[in-house]
Every structure is written in structure tokens, then in C-alpha cells.
N, C-alpha and C positions, 0 to 999 in steps of 0.2 A: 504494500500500500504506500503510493506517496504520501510525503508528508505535506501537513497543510498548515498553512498559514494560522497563526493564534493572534489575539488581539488582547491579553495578557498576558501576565507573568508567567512565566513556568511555575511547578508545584516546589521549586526548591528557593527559588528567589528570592522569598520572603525571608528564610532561616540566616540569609545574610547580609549585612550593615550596607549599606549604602557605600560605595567610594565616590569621594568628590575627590579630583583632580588640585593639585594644587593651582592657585592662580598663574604661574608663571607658564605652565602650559595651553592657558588660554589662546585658544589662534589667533595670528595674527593680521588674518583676512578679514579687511573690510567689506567687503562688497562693491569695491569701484575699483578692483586692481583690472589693470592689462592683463593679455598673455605672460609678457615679457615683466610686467612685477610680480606674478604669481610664481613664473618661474626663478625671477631675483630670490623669492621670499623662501621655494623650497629648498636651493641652494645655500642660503645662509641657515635655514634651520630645517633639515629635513626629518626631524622628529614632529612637526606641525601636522597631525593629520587634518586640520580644519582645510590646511592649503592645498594639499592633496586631493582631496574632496572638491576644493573649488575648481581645482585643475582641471577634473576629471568632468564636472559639471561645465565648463568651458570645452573642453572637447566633443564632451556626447554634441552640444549645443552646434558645433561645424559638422555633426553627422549627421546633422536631418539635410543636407541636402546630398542628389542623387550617385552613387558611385563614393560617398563615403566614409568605408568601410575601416579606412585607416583611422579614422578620428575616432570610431569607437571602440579599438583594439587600443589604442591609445588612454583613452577615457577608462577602460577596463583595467591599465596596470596600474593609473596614476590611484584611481579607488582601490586597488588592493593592494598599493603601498602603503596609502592613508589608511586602510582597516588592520594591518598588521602592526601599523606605527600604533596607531589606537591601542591594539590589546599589549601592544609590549609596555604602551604607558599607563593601561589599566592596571596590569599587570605586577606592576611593579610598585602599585601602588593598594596593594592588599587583596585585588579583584581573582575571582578562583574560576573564573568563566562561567558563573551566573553571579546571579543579585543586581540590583540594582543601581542602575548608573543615572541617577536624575539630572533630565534635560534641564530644570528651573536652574541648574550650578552651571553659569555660562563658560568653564573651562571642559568642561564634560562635552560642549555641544562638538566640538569639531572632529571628537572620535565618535559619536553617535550619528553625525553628517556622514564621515568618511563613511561607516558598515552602510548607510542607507544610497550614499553612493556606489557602493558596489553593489548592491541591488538592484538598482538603477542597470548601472552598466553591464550587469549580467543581464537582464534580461534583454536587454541591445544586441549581445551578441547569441543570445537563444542558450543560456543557461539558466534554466528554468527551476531547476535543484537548488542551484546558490541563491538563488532570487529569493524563494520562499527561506531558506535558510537566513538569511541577512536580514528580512525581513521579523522573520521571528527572535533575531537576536534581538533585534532594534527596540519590540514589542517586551521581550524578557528585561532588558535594561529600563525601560520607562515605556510605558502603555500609551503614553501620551507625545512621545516625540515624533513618534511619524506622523501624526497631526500639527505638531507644531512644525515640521518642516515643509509641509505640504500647503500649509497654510501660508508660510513664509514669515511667522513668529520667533523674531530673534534673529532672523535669518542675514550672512553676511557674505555669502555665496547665492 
């Protein structure tokens, strides 16, 4: 049976504290950079999964038009640079690959942007597996972020 998309928490999620991210990992992505400053910004800090995410969200965005397939192969590594950047820096900061990760702690947003950009960008390129999977991570860390991303709530990408 595939698996299916959940719109909460998993049953373990609760049993574990919340990580908030320290602020200094708050991304550094405004929402007005260029190509060419998104790219400045993951070269000077490529632990940023926020910029990662908007990279990747700047790419998928040159693949809607016809023949390209490169932008979203592109858009697809840039988010799952940003979703590993993300968990090494959940990671490292108490997270056991569940519990909760609350979107309201604005240095949390741009490793919960990154996993929903790979999401994104999976299913661009017809990985429908990781799609749902990214999706239900997004949904186990806070039930309410992929609404507030979707919405455009806080949003800086």
C-alpha cells in the first residue's frame, strides 16, 4: 500500500520537546534577492537551508516554461541540499527525526521551507514517493506550516 499523505502529527511526535533553532540560523533570505545574490548568499553560508529552498523555488519558477527540464533537475538538488542542510541542523540540535519543529520560531522556517521544497521539486520531476514523504515530514514537524507556506505567511522566498 502506498503511503498517504497525513495532515498531522505522527503518533510519536508529541513524546518529544519541540526544537527551536537557535536564532543565528535564521535564513538569510529576504524575498527580493536575485539569482546571482541567492547564489552570493549560499556560497558565503551554505548551511542556510532557507536559501537553498529559495534557490530551488527560483529554478522550479524558469521550468514552467517549455523544454525546461534543466531548471527542474536543478531546483530538485538545490531543495535537497537545503532538506539535508535542514536535518543536519535539526539534528544537531536535539531533533531525533520526529517531534516537533514549530513554524511560529522564525529560524525553524527555512529548514521546514527547504523539506517542502523538495516536495515541490519532487513532484516536478515525477517522484511521487518523496513528494508524499516531504510532505508528511512537513505535516509531523508542524501541522500548520504547509498552510502557512502556501499561504505565503512569513514567507521570504
Amino acid at each position: 500500500m502506498a503511503e498517504q499523505i497525513r495532515k498531522g502529527r505522527d503518533l510519536f511526535g508529541s513524546e518529544h520537546p519541540e526544537v527551536r533553532l537557535p536564532v543565528e540560523l535564521a535564513t538569510a533570505v529576504t524575498g527580493s534577492e536575485s539569482l546571482e545574490e541567492l547564489e552570493t548568499l549560499a556560497v558565503a553560508n551554505p548551511k542556510d537551508s532557507g536559501v537553498w529552498a529559495a534557490l530551488a523555488a527560483y529554478h522550479l519558477s524558469q521550468g514552467n516554461v517549455e523544454g525546461a527540464g534543466a531548471e527542474k533537475v536543478t531546483a530538485y538538488a538545490c531543495a535537497r541540499t537545503g532538506y539535508h542542510r535542514g536535518l543536519d541542523a535539526l539534528r544537531s540540535n536535539g531533533w531525533r527525526g520526529t517531534g516537533p519543529v514549530p513554524w511560529s520560531h522564525e529560524p525553524n522556517r527555512g529548514v521546514l521551507r527547504a523539506i517542502m521544497m523538495l516536495a515541490t521539486a519532487a513532484r516536478a520531476i515525477g517522484e511521487e514517493d518523496e513528494y508524499i514523504r516531504c510532505l508528511n515530514l512537513v505535516n509531523d514537524c508542524d501541522p500548520s506550516a504547509a498552510d502557512a507556506m502556501s499561504s505565503g505567511a512569513g514567507s521570504e522566498s
